[in-house]
ZAMARGU-4260 file (C-alpha; in steps of 0.2 Angstrom, whole numbers, plus 5000, padded with zeros to 4 digits):
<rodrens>
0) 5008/5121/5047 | 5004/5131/5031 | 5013/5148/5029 | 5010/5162/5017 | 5017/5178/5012
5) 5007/5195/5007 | 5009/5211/5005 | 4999/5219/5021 | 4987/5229/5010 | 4979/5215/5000
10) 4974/5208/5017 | 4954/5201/5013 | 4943/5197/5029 | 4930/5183/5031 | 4913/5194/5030
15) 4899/5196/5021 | 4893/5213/5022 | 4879/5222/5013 | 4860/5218/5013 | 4858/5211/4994
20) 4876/5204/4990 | 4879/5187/4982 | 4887/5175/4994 | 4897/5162/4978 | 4899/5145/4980
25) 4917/5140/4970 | 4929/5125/4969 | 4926/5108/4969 | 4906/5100/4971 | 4901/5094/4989
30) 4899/5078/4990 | 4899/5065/5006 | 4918/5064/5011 | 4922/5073/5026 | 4905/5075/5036
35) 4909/5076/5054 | 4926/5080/5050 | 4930/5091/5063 | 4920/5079/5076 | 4927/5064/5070
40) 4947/5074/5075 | 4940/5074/5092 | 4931/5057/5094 | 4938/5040/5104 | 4942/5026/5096
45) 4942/5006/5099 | 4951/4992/5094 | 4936/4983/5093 | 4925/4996/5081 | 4926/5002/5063
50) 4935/5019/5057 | 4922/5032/5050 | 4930/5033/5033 | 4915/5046/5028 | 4923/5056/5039
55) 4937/5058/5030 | 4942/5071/5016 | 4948/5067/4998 | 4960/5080/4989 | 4963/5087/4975
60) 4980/5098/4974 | 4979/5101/4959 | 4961/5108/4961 | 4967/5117/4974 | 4981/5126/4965
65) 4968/5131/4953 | 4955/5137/4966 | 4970/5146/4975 | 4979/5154/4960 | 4960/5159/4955
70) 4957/5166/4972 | 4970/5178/4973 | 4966/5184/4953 | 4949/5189/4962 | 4956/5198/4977
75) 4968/5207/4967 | 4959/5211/4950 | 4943/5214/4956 | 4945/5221/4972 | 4933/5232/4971
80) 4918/5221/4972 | 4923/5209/4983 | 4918/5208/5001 | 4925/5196/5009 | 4932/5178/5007
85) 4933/5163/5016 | 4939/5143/5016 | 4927/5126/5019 | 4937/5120/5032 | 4928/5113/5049
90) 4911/5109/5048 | 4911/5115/5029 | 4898/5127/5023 | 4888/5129/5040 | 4905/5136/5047
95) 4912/5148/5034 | 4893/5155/5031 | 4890/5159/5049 | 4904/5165/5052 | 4907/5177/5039
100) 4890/5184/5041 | 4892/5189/5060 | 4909/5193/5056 | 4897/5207/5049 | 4881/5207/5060
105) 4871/5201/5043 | 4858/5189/5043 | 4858/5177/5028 | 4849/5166/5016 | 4855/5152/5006
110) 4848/5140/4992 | 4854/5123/4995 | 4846/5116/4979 | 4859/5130/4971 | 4874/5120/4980
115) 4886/5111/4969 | 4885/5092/4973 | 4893/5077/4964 | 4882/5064/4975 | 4863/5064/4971
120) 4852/5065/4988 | 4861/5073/4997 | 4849/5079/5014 | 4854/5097/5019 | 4863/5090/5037
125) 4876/5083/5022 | 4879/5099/5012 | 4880/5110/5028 | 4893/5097/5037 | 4902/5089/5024
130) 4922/5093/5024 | 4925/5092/5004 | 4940/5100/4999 | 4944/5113/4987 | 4931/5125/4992
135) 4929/5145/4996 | 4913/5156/5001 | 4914/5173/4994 | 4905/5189/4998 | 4903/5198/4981
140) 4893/5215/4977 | 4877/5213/4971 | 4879/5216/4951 | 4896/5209/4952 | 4891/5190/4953
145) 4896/5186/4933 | 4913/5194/4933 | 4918/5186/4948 | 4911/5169/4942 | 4918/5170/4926
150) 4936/5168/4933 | 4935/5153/4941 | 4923/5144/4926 | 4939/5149/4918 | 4952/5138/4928
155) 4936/5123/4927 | 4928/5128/4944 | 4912/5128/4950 | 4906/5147/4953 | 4889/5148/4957
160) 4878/5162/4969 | 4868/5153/4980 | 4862/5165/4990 | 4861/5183/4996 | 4865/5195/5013
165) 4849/5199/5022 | 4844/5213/5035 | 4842/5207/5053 | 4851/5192/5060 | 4843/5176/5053
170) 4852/5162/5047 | 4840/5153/5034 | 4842/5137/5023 | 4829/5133/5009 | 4830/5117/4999
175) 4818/5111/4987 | 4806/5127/4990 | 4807/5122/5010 | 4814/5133/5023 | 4824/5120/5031
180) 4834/5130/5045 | 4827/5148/5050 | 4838/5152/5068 | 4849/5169/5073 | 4867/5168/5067
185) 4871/5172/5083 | 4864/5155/5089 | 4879/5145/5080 | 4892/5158/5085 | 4894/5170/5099
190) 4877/5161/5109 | 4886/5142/5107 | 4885/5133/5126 | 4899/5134/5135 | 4903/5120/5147
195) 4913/5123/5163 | 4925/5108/5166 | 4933/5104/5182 | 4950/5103/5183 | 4959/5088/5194
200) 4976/5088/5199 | 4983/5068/5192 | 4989/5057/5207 | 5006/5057/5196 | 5011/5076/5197
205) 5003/5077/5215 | 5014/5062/5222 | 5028/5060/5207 | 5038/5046/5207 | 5056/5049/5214
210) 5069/5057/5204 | 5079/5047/5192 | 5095/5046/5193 | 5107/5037/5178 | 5122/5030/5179
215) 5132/5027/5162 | 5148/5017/5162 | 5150/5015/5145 | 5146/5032/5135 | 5148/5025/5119
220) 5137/5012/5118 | 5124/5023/5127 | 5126/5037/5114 | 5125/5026/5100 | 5109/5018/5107
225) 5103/5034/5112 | 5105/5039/5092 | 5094/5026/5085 | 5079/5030/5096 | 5063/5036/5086
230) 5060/5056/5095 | 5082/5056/5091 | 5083/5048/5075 | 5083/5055/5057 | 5065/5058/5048
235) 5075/5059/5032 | 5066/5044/5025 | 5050/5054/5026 | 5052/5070/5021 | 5063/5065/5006
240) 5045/5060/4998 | 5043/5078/4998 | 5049/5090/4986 | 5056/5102/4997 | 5062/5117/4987
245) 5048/5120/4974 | 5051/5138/4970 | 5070/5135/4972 | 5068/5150/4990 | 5072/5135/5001
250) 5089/5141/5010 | 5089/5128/5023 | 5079/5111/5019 | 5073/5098/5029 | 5084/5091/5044
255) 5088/5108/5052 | 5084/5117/5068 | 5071/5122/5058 | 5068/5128/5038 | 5073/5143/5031
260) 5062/5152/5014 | 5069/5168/5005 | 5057/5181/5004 | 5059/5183/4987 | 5063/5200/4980
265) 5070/5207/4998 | 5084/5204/5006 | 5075/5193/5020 | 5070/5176/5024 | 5054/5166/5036
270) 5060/5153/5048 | 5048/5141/5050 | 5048/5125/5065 | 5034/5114/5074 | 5040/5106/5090
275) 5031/5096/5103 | 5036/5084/5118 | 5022/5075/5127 | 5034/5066/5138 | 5038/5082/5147
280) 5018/5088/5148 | 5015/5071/5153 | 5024/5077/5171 | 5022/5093/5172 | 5008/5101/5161
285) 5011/5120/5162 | 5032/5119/5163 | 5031/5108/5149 | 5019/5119/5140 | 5032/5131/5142
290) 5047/5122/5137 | 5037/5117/5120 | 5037/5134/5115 | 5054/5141/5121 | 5062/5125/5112
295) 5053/5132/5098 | 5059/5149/5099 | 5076/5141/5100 | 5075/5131/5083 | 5072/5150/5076
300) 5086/5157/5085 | 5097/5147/5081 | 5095/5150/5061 | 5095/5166/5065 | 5081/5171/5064
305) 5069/5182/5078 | 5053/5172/5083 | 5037/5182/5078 | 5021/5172/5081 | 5014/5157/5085
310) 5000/5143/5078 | 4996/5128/5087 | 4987/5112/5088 | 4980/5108/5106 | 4980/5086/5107
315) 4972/5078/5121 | 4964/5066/5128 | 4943/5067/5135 | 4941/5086/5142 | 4925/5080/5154
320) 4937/5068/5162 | 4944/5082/5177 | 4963/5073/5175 | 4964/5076/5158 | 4955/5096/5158
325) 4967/5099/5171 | 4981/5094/5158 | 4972/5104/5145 | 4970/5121/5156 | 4987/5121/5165
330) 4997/5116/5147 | 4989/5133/5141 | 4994/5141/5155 | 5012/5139/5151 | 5010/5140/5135
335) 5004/5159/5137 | 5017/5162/5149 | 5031/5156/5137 | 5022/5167/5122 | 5020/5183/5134
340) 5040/5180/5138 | 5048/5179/5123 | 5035/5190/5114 | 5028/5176/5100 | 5008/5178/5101
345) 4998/5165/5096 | 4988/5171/5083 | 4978/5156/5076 | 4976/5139/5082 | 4965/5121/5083
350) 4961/5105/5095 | 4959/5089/5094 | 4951/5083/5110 | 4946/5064/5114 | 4960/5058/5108
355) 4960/5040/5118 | 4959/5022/5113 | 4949/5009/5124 | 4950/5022/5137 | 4968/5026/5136
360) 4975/5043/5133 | 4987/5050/5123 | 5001/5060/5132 | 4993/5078/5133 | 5006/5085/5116
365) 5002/5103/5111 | 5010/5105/5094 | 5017/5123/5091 | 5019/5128/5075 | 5032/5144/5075
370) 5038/5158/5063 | 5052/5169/5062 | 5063/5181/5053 | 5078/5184/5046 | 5081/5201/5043
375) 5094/5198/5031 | 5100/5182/5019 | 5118/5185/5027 | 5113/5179/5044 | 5106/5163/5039
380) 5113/5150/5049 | 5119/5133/5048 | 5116/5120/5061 | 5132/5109/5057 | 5149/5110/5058
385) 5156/5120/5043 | 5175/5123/5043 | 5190/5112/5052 | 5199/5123/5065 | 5182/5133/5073
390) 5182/5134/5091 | 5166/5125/5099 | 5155/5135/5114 | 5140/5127/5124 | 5128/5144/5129
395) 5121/5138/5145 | 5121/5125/5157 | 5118/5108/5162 | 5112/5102/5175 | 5106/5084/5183
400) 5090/5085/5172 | 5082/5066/5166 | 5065/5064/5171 | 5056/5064/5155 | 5073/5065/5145
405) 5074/5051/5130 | 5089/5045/5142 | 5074/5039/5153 | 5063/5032/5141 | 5079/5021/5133
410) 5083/5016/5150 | 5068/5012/5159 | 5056/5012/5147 | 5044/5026/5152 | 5044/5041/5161
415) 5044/5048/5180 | 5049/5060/5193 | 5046/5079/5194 | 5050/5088/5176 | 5064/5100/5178
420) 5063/5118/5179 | 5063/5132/5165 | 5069/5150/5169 | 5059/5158/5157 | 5069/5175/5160
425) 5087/5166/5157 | 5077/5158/5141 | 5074/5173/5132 | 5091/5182/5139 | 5102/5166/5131
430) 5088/5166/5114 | 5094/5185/5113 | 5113/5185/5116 | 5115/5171/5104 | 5104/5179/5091
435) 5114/5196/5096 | 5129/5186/5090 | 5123/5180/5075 | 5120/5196/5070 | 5136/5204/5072
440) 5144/5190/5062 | 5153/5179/5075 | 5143/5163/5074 | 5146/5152/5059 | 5135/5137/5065
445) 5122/5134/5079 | 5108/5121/5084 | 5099/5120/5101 | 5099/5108/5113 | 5085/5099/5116
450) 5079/5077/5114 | 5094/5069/5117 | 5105/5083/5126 | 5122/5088/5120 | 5129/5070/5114
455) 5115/5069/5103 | 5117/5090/5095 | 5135/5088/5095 | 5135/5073/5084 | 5119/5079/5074
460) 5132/5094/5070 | 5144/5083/5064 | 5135/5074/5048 | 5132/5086/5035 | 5151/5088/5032
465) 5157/5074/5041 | 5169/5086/5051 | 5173/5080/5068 | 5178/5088/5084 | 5190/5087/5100
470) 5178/5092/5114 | 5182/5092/5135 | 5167/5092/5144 | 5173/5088/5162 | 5157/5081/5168
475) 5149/5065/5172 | 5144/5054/5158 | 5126/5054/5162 | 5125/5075/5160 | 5129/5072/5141
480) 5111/5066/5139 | 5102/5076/5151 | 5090/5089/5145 | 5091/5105/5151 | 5083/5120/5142
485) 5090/5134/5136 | 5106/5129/5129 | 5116/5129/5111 | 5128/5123/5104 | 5140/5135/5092
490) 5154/5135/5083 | 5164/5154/5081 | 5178/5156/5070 | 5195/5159/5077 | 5197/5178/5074
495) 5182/5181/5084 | 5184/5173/5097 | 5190/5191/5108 | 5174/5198/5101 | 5162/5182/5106
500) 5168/5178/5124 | 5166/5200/5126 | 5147/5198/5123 | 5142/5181/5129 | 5152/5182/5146
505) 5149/5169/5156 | 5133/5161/5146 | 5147/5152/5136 | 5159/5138/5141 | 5174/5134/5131
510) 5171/5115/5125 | 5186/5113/5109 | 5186/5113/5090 | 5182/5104/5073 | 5194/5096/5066
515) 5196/5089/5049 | 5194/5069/5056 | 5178/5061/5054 | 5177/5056/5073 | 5171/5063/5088
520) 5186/5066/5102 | 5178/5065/5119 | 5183/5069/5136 | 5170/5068/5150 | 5175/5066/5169
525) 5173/5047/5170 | 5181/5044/5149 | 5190/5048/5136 | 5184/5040/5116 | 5186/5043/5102
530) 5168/5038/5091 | 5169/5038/5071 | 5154/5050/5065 | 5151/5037/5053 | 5148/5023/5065
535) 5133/5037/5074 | 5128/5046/5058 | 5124/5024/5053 | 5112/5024/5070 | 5105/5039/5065
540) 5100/5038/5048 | 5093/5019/5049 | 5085/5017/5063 | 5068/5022/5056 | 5068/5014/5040
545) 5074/4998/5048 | 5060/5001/5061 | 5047/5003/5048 | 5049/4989/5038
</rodrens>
């Protein structure tokens, strides 16, 4: 997920308006990487058969910082004479031309021999589909064309007018003095078929498999495992590639509920998170779509920050198989029940369908791709312990919730049984009375719970600072690794306590404090032990790089 910031009146649209206006070609030239990009994302493979490498793109970043830092000196300096702007992405130049020009209810006309290209024969089914990177389609007034131009030539762009908005509706390609496509824009738009799938309830959600039911006799040997599994384990070896605070706004890096950029100049900051769980989809579609995006939400929350708006990216396996469409519709189904609850929109979004290999699909997994904010710098919060002596609360409760849990997987090595429920109304109540809190200064740390249930936040809460805690949790061993939503975990310093119980109520159940010991104090119904963080924090941080090599 890519997020930007700009000011709301240097908003640009996608259009090209005005019989007679140049439509610019600029960036990097065309060449052959990246044709049927956007097909290739939805196609299935075979073990036996070759990968399309055509299909995929090469990049440039630092092209792209040049054509980005060169776009925004267009749309800011020369206003005036620009129309509209828009990226190559999917299905490259076909795709942004078309669109911006019934964006505008133009027809247009483009000369193909005009078109950059670093590959010599290129037919014009290559120009219009290739996925080359680095390139933007702009609508400019006619007259304009040179001062436009002579910005990106500037940064060592191509810039190049290679065609013009007509009357009517007609899309028309020329190459070589050879009209080579003459059809209505309409007809790669608005008139595109649209094919009307059949849904079909799976055998496994019509007749699930019977509840499972965990016993643990040994919490600690199940909590260190449960530590070192791959959807629980640390990603640190794979995001420290990255440099993560470029710009130095980062507040909260890589590793927490979700990350945290100052806006800079103000006095606020953008949350940002991207969650999925097939496991849960995979038995129960539409509550799972739900839980994807309130576990979302929660991320945001718990740094503080209200969730605004929602991307996604739709993965599945064959639509025209009815199993699999049914898995596609009823996922967006919860999904736009989740967003209409907890007021996060979904304001852009892609799919990549087909996803199956020799026949096999994936788990349906919808990735959403949140953003929220934080209206001021001081209530950025912290999801790890920060101080000795704070008093420890779980908002929410737990239930007798496995199937699908990571619990399940570790045990039984799959999934099974009936997902269990989401109260979407107690979701955004519990999202709003932490967030309430953190607002008014009581909360000095929070994280939600979600893969790996309370043992595994409680002790993710613990390694930053290596600051332990004495918890009483009088339930059975097993409920530590079940998954019920709509939970955190939070941390409030002693002289707020009064305050903190007064507006939480009964959403918050006393659990004990930090302590300056590095070890983890534990008192269920069936146990008492004491677990050095370093002895979890050691499963946590290895188990991926040990996996990977």
């Amino acid at each position: 997920m890519c997020v930007g910031v700009m000011d709301r009146d240097a908003i640009q649209r996608g259009r090209a308006a005005g019989v007679g206006n140049a439509i610019i070609y600029v960036g990097a030239k065309t060449g052959r990487d990246g044709i049927n990009g956007a097909s290739f994302a939805s196609a299935e493979f075979s073990a036996a058969g070759d990968a399309d490498c055509a299909a995929v793109q090469v990049g440039d970043p630092f092209m792209e910082k040049l054509l980005t830092d060169a776009c925004l000196e267009v749309s800011r300096a020369h206003r005036a004479v620009l129309v509209g702007i828009q990226d190559m992405g999917a299905a490259g130049l076909v795709s942004s031309s078309v669109e911006m020009a019934d964006k505008a209810g133009a027809g247009m006309r483009l000369d193909l021999d005009r078109v950059p290209q670093r590959e010599p024969g290129m037919t014009p089914y290559e120009i219009m589909l290739s996925e080359s990177q680095e390139r933007m389609l702009l609508c400019v007034q006619a007259g304009a064309e040179q001062e436009v131009m002579d910005v990106f030539t500037q940064n060592g762009l191509d810039a190049v007018a290679i065609g013009r908005v007509t009357a009517g509706h007609q899309y028309q390609l020329v190459q070589h003095g050879q009209v080579v496509c003459d059809v209505p824009v309409s007809l790669l738009t608005d008139d595109a078929p649209i094919y009307h799938q059949v849904g079909v309830r799976p055998a496994r959600l019509a007749k699930p498999a019977s509840d499972f039911t965990p016993t643990v006799t040994d919490i600690r040997a199940t909590w260190l495992a449960l530590m070192a599994q791959p959807t629980v384990a640390s990603k640190r070896s794979l995001y420290q590639r990255y440099d993560a605070q470029v710009k130095t706004n980062t507040m909260v890096l890589p590793g927490g509920d979700a990350g945290v950029i100052r806006v800079r100049g103000t006095h606020r900051a953008l949350a940002l998170t991207t969650d999925s769980n097939g496991r849960y989809l995979y038995l129960d579609p539409e509550r799972g779509g739900a839980m994807v995006v309130a576990e979302a939400a929660r991320n945001l929350v718990a740094t503080g920050a209200e969730p605004l708006g929602v991307t996604d990216c739709l993965n599945y396996g064959d639509p025209t198989n009815p199993e699999h469409f049914y898995e596609l519709a009823a996922s967006a189904k919860g999904i736009v029940a989740a967003t209409k609850a907890l007021n996060t929109p979904v304001v852009s979004g892609n799919v990549s369908l087909y996803n199956e290999t020799d026949g096999a699909a994936i788990y349906p997994t919808p990735m959403i791709g949140m953003v929220g904010l934080i209206r001021h710098l001081t209530d950025v919060t912290p999801n790890y312990f920060r101080e000795p002596g704070e008093v420890l609360y779980l908002v929410g409760t737990t239930g007798t919730d496995f199937n699908g849990t990571e619990l399940q997987k570790m045990l039984t090595g799959g999934v099974r049984g009936r997902l269990f429920g989401l109260d979407l109304a107690t979701e955004q109540r519990r999202q709003q009375v932490v967030l309430a809190a953190i607002r008014q200064g009581l909360v000095t740390a929070a994280h939600d719970l979600s893969v790996g249930g309370l043992a595994a936040g409680l002790a993710e809460m613990t390694f930053t600072r290596g600051i332990g805690a004495t918890v009483n949790y009088a339930v059975p061993n097993s409920l530590w690794f079940a998954e019920t939503p709509s939970r955190f975990l939070v941390t409030v310093a002693p002289d707020q306590i009064a305050a903190f119980e007064q507006l939480l109520g009964e959403e918050a159940c006393y659990l004990g404090t930090t302590t300056a010991a590095n070890t983890l104090a534990v008192t269920t119904q069936d146990e008492t032990i004491d677990i050095p963080v370093a002895e979890l924090q050691i499963q946590y941080e290895e188990a991926i790089p040990c996996l990977m090599k």
